[in-house]
C-alpha positions as a Markdown table, in Angstrom:
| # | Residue | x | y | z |
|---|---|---|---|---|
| 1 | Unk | -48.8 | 8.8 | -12.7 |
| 2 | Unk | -49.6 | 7.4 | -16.1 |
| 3 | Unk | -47.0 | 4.5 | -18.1 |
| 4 | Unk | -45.7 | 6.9 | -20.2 |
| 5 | Unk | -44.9 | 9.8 | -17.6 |
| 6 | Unk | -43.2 | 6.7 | -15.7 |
| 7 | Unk | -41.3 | 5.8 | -18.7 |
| 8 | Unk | -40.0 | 9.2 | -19.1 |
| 9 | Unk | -38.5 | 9.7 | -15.7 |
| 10 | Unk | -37.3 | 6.2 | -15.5 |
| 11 | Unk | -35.1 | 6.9 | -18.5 |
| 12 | Unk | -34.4 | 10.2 | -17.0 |
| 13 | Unk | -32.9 | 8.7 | -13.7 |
| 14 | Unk | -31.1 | 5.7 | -15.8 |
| 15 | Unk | -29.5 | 8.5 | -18.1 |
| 16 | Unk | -28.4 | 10.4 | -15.2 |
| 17 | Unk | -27.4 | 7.6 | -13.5 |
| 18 | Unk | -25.3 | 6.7 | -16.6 |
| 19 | Unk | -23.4 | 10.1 | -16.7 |
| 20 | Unk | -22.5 | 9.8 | -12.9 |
| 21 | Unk | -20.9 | 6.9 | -13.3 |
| 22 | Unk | -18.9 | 7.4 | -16.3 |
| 23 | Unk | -17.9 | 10.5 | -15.1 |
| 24 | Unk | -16.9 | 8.9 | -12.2 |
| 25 | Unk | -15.1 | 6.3 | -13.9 |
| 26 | Unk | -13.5 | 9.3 | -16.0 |
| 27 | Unk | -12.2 | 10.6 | -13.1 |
| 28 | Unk | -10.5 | 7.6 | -11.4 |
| 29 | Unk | -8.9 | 6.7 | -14.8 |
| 30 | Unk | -7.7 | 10.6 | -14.8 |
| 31 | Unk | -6.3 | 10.1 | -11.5 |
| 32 | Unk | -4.6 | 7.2 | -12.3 |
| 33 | Unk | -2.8 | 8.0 | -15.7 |
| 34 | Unk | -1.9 | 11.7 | -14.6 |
| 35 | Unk | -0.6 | 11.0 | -10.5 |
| 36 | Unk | 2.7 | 9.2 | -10.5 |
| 37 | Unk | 3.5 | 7.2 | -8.3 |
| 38 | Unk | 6.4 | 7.5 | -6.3 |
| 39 | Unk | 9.2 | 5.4 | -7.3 |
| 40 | Unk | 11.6 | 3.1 | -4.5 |
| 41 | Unk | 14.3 | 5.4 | -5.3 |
| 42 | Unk | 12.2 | 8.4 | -3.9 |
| 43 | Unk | 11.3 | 6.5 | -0.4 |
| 44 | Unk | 14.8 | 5.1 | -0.5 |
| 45 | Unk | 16.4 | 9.2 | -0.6 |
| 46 | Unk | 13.8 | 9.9 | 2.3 |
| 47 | Unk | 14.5 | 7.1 | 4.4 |
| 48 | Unk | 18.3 | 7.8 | 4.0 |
| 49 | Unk | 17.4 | 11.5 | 5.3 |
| 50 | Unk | 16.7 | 9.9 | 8.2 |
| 51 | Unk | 20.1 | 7.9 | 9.2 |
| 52 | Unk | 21.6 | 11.2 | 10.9 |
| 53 | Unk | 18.0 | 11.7 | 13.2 |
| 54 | Unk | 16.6 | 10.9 | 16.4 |
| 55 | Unk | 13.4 | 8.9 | 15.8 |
| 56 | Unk | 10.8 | 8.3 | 17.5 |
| 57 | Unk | 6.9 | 7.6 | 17.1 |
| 58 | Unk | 4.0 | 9.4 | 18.0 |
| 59 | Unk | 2.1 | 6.5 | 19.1 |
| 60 | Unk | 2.1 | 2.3 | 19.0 |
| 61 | Unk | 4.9 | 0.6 | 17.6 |
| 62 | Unk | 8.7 | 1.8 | 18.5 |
| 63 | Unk | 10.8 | 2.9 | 15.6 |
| 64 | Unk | 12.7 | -0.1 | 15.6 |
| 65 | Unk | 9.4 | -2.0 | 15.4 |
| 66 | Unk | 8.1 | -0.1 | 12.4 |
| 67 | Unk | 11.6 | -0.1 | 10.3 |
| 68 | Unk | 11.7 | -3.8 | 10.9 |
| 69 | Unk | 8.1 | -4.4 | 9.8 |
| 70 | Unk | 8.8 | -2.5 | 6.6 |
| 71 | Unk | 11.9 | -4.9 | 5.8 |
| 72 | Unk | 10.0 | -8.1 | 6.5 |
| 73 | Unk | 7.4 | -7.1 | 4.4 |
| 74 | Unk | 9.4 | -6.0 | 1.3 |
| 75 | Unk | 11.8 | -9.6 | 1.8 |
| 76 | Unk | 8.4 | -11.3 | 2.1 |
| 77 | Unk | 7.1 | -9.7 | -1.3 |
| 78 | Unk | 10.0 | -11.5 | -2.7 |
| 79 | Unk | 10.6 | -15.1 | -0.4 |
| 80 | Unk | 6.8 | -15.5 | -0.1 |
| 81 | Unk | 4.4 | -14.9 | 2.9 |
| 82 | Unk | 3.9 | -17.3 | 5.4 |
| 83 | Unk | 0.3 | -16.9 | 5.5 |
| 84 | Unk | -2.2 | -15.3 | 2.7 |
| 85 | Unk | -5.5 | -15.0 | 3.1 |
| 86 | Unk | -8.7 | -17.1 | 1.3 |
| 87 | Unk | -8.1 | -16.9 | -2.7 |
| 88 | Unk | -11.6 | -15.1 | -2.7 |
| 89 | Unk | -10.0 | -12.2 | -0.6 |
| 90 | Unk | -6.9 | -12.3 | -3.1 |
| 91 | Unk | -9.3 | -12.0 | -5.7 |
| 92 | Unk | -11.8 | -10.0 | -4.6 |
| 93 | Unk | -11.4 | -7.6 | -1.7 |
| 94 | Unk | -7.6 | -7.4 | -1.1 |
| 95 | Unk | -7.0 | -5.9 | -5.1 |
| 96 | Unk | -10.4 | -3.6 | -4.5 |
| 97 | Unk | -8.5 | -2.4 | -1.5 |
| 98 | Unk | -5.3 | -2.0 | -3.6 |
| 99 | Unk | -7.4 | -0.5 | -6.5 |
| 100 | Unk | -8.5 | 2.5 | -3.9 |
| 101 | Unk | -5.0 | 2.8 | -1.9 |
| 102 | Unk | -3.5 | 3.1 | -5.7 |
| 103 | Unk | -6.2 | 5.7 | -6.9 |
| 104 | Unk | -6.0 | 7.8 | -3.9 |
| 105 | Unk | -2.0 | 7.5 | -4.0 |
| 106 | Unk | -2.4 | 6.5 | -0.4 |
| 107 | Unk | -2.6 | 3.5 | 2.2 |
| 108 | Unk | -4.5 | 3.6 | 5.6 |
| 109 | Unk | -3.9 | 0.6 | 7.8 |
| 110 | Unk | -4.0 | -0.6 | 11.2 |
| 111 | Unk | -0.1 | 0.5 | 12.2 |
| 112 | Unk | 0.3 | -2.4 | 14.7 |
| 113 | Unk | -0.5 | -4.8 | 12.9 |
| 114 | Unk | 1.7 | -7.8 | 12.2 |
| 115 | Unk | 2.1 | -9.7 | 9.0 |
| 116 | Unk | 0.0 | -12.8 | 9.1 |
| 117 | Unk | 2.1 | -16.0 | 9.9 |
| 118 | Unk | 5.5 | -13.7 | 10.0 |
| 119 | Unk | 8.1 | -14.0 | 12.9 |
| 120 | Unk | 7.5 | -11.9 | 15.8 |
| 121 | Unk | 9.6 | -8.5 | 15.8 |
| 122 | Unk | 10.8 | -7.7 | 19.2 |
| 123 | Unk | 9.3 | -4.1 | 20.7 |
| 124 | Unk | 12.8 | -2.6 | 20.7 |
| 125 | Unk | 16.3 | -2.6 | 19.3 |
| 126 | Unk | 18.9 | -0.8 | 17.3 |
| 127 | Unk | 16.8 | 1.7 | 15.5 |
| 128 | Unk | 19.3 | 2.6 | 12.8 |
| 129 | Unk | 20.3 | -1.2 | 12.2 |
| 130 | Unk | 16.7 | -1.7 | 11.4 |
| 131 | Unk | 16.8 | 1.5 | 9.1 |
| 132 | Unk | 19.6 | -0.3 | 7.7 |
| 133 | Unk | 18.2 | -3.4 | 7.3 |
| 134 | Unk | 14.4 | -1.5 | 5.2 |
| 135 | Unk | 17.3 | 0.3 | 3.1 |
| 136 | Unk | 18.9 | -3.1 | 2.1 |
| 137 | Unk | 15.3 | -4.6 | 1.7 |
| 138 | Unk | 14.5 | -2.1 | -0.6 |
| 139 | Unk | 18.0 | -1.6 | -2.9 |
| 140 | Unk | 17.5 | -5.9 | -3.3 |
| 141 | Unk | 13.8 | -5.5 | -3.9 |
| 142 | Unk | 14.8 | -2.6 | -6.9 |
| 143 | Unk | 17.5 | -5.1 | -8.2 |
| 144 | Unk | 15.2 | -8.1 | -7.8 |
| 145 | Unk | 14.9 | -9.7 | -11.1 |
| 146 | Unk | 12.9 | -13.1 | -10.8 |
| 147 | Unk | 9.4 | -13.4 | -10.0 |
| 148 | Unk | 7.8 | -12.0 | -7.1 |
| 149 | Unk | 5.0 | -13.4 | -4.3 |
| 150 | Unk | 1.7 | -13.2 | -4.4 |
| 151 | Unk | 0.7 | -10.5 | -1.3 |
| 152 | Unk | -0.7 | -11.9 | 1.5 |
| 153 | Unk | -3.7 | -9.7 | 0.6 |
| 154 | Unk | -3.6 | -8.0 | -2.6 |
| 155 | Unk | -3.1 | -11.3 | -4.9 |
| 156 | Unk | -0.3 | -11.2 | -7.0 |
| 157 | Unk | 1.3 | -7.9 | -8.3 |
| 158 | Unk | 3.6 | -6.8 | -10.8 |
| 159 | Unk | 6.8 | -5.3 | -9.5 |
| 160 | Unk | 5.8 | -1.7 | -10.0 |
| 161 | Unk | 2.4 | -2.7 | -8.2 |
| 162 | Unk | 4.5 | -3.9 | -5.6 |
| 163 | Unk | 7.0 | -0.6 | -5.6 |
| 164 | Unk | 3.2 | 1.3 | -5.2 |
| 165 | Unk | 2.0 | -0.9 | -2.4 |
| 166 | Unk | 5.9 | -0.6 | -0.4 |
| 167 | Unk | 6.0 | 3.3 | -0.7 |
| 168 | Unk | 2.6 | 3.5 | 0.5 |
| 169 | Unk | 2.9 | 0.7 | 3.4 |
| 170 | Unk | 6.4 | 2.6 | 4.1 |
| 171 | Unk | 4.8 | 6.6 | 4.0 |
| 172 | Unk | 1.7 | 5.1 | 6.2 |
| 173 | Unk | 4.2 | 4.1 | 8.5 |
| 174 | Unk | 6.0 | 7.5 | 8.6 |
| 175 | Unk | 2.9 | 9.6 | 8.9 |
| 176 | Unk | 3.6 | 8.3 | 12.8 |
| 177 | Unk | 6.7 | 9.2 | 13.1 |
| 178 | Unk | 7.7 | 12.6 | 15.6 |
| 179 | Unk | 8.8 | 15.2 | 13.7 |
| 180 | Unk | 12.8 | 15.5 | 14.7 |
């Protein structure tokens, strides 16, 4: 292949490869602006659809468990956590992770996992006191008017960054949950 025919299809592949990614980028941006996110007052009418239910889970933690997770996790967001991760991760990884959870309008997580440094949650208890307990976490988290925590993961985030990452954590949660 001569210099010129090399020329030629290298600026073929580098405009193609230009027009890939901005219609990539187009997309995600589409995505973005045109998907609302669910607000706390949506997850809070869902989770109140649950008080008069049996619950269980499909697999790993108890209901109790998971409720109880969700309300640590929300009263961390505002009291602090007790252990983040490197700043690099909260500045690199964790808001790349975000970014995609966000864009996709959806988390996936490891569902037994604890939050790093938190208190132990016991495997069982009153499942609708711990209902209770998310519910309050959430109606103080939408009246919460000072500043908020950095995530243990994500970095910091404004509050309706944080509303996104609770409704997610929460729904991720309840994709476990037997149908009643």
């Amino acid at each position: 292949m001569d210099a010129d025919a090399y020329l030629m299809n290298r600026r073929r592949f580098l405009i193609a490869s230009g027009l890939v990614a901005a219609t990539a980028v187009t997309g995600i941006a589409w995505r973005r602006a045109t998907t609302p996110a669910p607000g706390v007052a949506v997850i809070i009418a869902e989770l109140q659809a649950l008080r008069a239910r049996t619950i269980t889970t499909l697999s790993g933690w108890s209901a109790y468990t998971v409720f109880s997770h969700l309300a640590q996790s929300i009263e961390l967001s505002m009291t602090g956590y007790p252990d983040l991760k490197s700043p690099v991760f909260r500045h690199t990884a964790g808001p790349t992770a975000f970014f995609a959870f966000t864009t996709a309008g959806a988390m996936r997580h490891p569902l037994t996992e604890p939050i790093p440094g938190a208190p132990a949650i016991a495997a069982s208890g009153d499942t609708q006191a711990a209902l209770e307990r998310l519910l309050v976490a959430l109606d103080t988290f939408a009246a919460h008017e000072g500043g908020l925590a950095p995530h243990f993961a994500y970095g910091q985030l404004s509050k309706d960054e944080y509303a996104q990452a609770h409704t997610m954590h929460i729904r991720d949660h309840l994709r476990l949950f037997a149908p009643a």
